[in-house]
N, C-alpha and C positions, 0 to 999 in steps of 0.2 A: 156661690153657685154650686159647689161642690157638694154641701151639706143640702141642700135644697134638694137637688137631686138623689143622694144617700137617702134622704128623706122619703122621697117618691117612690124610689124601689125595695125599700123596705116597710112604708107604712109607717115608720116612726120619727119623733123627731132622734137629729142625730146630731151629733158634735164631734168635729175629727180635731187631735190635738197635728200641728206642724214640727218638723225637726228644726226648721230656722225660721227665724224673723224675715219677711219680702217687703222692705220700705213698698210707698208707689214707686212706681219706674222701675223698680228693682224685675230681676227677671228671676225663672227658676228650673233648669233643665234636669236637675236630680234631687227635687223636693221628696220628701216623704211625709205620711201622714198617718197616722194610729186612731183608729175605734174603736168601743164597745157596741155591741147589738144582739138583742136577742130574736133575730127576724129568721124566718125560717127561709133563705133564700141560697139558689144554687152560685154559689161562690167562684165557682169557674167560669163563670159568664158576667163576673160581675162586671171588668174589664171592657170588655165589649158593650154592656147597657149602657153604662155609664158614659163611655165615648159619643153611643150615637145622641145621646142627650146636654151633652155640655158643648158648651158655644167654640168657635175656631180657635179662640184662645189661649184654652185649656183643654189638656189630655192628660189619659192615665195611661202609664207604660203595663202594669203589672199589679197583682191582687194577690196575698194570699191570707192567710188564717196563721194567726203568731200565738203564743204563750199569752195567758190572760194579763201578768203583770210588765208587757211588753209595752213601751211609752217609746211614738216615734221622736219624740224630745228629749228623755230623759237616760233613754236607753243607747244613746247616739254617743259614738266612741271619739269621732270625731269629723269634721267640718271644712267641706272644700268650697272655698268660692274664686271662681274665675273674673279677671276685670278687663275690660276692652278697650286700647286707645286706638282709635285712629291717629295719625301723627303723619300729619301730610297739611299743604296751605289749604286746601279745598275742603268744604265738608262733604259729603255722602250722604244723599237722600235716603237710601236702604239701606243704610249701617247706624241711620239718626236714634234708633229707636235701641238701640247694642250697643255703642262705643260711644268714647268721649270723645269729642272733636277738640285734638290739641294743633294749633296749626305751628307754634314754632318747634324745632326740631328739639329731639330726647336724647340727652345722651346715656347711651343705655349702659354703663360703665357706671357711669355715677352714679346712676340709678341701682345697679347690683351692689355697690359699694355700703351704698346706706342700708339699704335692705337687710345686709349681713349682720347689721345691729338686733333686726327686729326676732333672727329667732330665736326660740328655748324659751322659755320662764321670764316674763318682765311682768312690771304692771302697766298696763296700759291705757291707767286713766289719762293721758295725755291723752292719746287717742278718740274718745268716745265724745261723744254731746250729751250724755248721762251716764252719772254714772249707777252700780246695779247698787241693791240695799246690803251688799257682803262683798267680799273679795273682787277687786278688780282686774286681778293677776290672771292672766291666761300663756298658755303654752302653743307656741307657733312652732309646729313641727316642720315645713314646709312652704318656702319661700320663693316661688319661678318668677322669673322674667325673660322673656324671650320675645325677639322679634320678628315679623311675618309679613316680610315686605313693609307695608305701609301701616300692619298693626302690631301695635304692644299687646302681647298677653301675659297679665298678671295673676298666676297661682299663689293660693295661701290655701294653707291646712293648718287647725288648729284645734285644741279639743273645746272650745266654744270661743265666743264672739263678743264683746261690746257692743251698745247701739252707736250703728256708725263707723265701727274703729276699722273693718277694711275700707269704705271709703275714704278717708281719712288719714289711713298710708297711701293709699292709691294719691290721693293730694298733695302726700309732701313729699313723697318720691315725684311726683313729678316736677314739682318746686326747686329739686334737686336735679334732675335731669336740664332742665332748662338754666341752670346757673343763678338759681335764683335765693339756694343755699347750699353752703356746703355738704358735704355725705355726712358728715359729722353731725350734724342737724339731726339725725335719726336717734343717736344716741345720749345724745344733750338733749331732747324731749324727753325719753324715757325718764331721764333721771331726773327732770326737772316735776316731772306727773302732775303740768298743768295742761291745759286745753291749748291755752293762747301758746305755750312751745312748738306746738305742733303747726300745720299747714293746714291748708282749705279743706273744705269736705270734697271730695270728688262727686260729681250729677252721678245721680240713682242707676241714668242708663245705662250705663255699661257696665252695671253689678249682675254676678248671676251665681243665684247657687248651683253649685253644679256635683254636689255631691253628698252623701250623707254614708259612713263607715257606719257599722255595727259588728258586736262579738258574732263570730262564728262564717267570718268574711264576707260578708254581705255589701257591697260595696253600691249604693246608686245611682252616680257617675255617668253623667250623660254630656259630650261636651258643650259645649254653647254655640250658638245658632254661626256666630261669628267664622269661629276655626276648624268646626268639621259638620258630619250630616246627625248628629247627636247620637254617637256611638256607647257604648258603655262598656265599663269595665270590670274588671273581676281582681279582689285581691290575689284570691290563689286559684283561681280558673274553678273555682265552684257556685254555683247558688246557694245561699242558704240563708237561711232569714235566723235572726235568733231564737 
């Protein structure tokens, strides 16, 4: 839809590259997206065309004009995805389509415990349901969990991603929450770096990108639908795109 419309306001065809991968179901509150064009159009309005033309679904926050060898993929420094439990007996009609409906209780301890394994430098083919054609090693800067009443919100930061592999902590921390393995579990998959060591895949819905970092503090951070009114934030209180 995006590019169809890129398409229309510029007269040509277009092809935007993304900063993450959005399974279906997957959500994305701080996507970014990179093109080339040589269309002769006012750039300061593009933001606004574009919105009145793409469907309830999808929105653009922001537009500008980067460096030609700027790639919203390749240039990305690094990568926040937020996860949503619900954790309550009842599921939620209007949280169905955001969070995972776990109805037996978390315990969030256990859950921090194991987690502690996952950051810095691992390999995390345990993790993934593919693996890439090179290194499977990623670095997990950033590891929350924190609870909001009746939901889990799961932060990760990492300078890139496996197919699957935050879902797929998200599933054996919760495995672990629930007593269903020990915290230890986290670290005994690492080291085992097979698939079956690890836990479930956690459902699509309650994934959300919610961030993409770039050099020169560029932060696109917007929170998810879940835990606030989708705010954004700034690494060191400036804009600036690289």
């Amino acid at each position: 839809m995006l590019e169809a419309a890129l398409a229309q306001l510029f007269g040509e065809g277009v092809k935007v590259t993304g900063a993450g991968r959005t399974d279906a179901g997957v959500h994305a509150s701080g996507q970014v997206v990179s093109l080339a064009t040589a269309a002769n159009f006012p750039f300061e309005k593009l933001t606004l065309a574009l919105n009145a033309m793409l469907p309830p679904d999808l929105s653009v926050r922001e537009a500008a004009i980067v460096e030609p060898e700027f790639s919203a993929r390749f240039s990305a420094r690094e990568r926040t995805y937020v996860y949503a439990i619900l954790n309550r007996p009842q599921p939620s009609a209007l949280l169905a389509r955001h969070a995972w409906h776990v109805s037996r209780p978390l315990d969030l301890d256990a859950m921090l415990a194991a987690a502690a394994a996952l950051v810095g430098e691992h390999d995390f083919r345990a993790f993934s349901s593919a693996l890439p054609e090179q290194s499977s090693v990623r670095t997990v800067r950033r590891l929350e969990i924190e609870r909001h009443d009746e939901l889990l919100r799961i932060e990760i930061a990492a300078d890139g991603f496996l197919h699957h592999m935050v879902r797929t902590i998200v599933g054996t921390l919760a495995e672990c929450g629930q007593g269903r393995r020990p915290p230890a579990a986290i670290a005994a998959a690492l080291e085992a770096r097979e698939r079956a060591a690890a836990g479930a895949t956690a459902p699509a819905s309650g994934l959300c990108l919610a961030g993409v970092r770039y050099a020169g503090g560029y932060d696109s951070y917007a929170e998810p639908p879940p835990f606030g009114p989708g705010r954004a934030r700034r690494l060191d209180g400036e804009r600036a795109f690289p």
